[in-house]
N, C-alpha and C positions, 0 to 999 in steps of 0.2 A: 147880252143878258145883263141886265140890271142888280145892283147889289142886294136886293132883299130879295131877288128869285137866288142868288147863288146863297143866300142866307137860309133862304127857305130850303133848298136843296140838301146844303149841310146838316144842317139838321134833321133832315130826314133819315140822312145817310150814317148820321149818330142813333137815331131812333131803331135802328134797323139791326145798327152792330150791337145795341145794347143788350136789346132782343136776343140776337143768338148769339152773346156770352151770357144771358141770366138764363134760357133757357139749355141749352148744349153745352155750357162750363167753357168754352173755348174762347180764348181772347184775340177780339176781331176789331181791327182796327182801318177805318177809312184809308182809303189809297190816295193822300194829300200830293197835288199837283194834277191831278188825274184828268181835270180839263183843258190843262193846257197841255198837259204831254198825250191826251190822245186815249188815256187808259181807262181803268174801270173804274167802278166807285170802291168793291169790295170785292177781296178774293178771300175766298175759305175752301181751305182745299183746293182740290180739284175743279170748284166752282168759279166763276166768273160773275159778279152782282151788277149790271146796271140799275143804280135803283132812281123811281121818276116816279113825282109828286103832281097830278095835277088836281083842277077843278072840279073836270068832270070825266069820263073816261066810258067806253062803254062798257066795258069788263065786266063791271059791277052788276050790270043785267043777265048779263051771260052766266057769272057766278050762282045770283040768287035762283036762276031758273035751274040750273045745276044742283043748289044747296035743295030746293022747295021737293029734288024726286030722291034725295038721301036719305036713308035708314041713320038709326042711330051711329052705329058701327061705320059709315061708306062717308069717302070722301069727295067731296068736289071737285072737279077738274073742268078746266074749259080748256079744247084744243080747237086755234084758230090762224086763219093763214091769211094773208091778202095777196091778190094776186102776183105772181109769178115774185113770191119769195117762200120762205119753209116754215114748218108748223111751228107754234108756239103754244105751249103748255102754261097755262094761269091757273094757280091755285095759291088758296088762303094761308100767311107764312107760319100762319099758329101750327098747319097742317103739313108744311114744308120741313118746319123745324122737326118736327115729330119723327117726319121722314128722314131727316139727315142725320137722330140721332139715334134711329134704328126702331122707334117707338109707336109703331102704327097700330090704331085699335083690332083689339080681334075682334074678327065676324060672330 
């Protein structure tokens, strides 16, 4: 990996904890060494964060077609799997965060 992908990287992974200490109050801080030691980018809590920046991704279809049958109140979720590994849950972190600090809109 090149130095401006691992630049690019960090900054994401600052982007990210910034986020859920301005929204959730909690102080989250990158896990420095994490790619050489094998580990995660961000842990909070109980959680595990690999966080990954690309170009293009297809998530982002899968999202909108998810966000386009949402009520004001309902959130978006994509659950997707590729062959013979397990489901993976994608959702938007504005709507994650919400979730992790107990704040999901009522119906």
């Amino acid at each position: 990996m090149g130095k401006r992908q691992r630049e690019r990287g960090a900054e994401t992974e600052r982007e990210v904890c910034e986020a859920i200490s301005e929204k959730i109050g909690w102080v989250v801080k990158r896990e420095l060494g994490q790619a050489r030691d094998g580990g995660c980018d961000i842990r909070l809590g109980q959680f595990v964060l690999e966080v990954k920046r690309r170009k293009a991704i297809a998530v982002y279809e899968w999202i909108d077609q998810a966000s386009a049958a949402c009520a004001p109140y309902e959130i978006p979720v994509v659950v997707c799997r590729a062959d013979k590994r397990e489901f993976l849950v994608i959702q938007r972190l504005e709507d994650w965060l919400k979730m992790a600090k107990g704040e999901l809109p009522e119906r």
